[in-house]
C-alpha positions as CSV (number, residue, x, y, z in Angstrom):
1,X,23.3,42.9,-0.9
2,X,25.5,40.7,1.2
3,X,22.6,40.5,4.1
4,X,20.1,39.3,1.2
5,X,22.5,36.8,0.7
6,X,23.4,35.8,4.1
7,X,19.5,35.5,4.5
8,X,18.3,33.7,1.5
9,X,21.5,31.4,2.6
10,X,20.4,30.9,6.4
11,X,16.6,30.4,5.0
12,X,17.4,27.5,2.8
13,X,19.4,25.8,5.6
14,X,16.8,25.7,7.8
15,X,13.9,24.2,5.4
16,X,14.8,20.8,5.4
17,X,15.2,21.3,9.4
18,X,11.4,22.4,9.3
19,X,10.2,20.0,6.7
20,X,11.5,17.0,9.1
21,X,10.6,18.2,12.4
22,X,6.7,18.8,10.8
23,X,7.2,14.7,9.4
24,X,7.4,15.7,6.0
25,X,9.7,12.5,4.5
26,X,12.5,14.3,2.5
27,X,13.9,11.9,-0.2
28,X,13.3,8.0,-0.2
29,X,13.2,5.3,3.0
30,X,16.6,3.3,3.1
31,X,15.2,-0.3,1.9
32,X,12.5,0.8,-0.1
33,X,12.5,-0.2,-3.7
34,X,13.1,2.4,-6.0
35,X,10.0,3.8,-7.6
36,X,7.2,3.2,-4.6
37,X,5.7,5.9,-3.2
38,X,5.9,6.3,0.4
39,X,2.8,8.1,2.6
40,X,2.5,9.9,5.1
41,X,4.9,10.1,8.1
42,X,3.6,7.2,9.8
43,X,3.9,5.3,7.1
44,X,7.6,5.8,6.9
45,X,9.8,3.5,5.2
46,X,6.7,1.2,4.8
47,X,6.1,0.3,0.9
48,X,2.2,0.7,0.5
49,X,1.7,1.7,-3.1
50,X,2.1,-0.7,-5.6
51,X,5.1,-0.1,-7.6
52,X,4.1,1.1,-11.2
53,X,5.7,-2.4,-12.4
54,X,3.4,-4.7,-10.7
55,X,0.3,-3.1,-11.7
56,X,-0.6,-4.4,-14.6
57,X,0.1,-7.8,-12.8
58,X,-1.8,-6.9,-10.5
59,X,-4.2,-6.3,-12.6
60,X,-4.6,-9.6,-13.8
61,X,-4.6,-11.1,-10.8
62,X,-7.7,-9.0,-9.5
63,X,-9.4,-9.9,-13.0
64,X,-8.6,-13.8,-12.5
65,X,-9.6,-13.9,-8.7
66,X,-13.1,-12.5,-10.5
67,X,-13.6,-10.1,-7.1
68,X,-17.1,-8.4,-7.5
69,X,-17.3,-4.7,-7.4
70,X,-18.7,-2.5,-5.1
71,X,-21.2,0.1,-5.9
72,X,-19.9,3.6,-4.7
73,X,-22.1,6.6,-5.1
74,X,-18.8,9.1,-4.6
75,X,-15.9,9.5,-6.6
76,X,-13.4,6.7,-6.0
77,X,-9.8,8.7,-5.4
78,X,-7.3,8.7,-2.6
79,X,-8.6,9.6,0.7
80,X,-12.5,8.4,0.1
81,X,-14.0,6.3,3.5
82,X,-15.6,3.6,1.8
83,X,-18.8,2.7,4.4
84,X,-18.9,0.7,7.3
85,X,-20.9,-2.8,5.8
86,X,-21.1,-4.4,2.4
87,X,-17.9,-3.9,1.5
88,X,-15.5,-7.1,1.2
89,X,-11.5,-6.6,1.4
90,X,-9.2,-8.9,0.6
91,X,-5.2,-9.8,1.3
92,X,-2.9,-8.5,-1.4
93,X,-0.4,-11.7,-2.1
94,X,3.0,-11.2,-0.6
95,X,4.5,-11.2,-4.5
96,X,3.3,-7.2,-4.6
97,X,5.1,-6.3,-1.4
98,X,2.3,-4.1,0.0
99,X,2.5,-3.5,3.5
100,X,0.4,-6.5,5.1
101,X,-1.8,-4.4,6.8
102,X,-3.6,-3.4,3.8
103,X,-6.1,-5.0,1.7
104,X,-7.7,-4.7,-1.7
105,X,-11.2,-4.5,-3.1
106,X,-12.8,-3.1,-6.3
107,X,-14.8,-0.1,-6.1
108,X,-16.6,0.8,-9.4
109,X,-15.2,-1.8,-11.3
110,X,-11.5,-0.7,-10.3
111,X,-8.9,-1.8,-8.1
112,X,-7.8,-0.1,-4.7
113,X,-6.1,-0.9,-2.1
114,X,-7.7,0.1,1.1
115,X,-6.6,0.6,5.0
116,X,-9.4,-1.8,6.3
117,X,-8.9,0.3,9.7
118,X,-9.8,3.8,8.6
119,X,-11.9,1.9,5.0
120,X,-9.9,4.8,3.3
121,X,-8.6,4.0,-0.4
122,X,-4.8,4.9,0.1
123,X,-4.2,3.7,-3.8
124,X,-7.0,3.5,-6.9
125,X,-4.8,0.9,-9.3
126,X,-4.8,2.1,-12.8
């Protein structure tokens, strides 16, 4: 009984160890606002999701800059490469504190913000 416990102890000591050597982010970046989602381990401590409150601002803002959509024949979700031509991005004002190097564009009628470098959507705005 005692070596399960020893074990199970040792085990759970040395998960976190493995998560962060393997660049799994374990809790929130120091300096990022509460309630943005943080991806990937390159992208670490770098806000690039819109926080939930600014998107219905943002939102607006896509509506009033009257953007036109691009038509995509896949399903537009997290991860999708968008093609190569005919696709326009555009900055994302400073006021939604996305990390600069991304852009925006609308993809079926809907807003994403895209990393113009890879064209992958790395948010669909709802």
């Amino acid at each position: 009984m005692r070596k399960t416990i020893f074990i199970a102890a040792a085990l759970g000591a040395l998960v976190p160890a493995a998560a962060s050597a393997q660049g799994v982010i374990v809790g929130t970046p120091s300096g990022t606002p509460r309630g943005t989602v943080v991806v990937g381990p390159e992208e670490r401590g770098t806000t690039v999701i819109l926080q939930r409150d600014m998107r219905p601002r943002f939102n607006e803002y896509v509506v009033q800059e009257r953007v036109p959509s691009y038509t995509y024949d896949e399903d537009v979700v997290v991860g999708a490469e968008l093609p190569s031509a005919g696709v326009t991005y555009y900055e994302v004002p400073s006021q939604y504190h996305v990390a600069p190097r991304y852009r925006y564009t609308v993809v079926n009628k809907r807003p994403v913000i895209v990393d113009p470098s890879t064209r992958r959507i790395v948010e669909v705005v709802e």
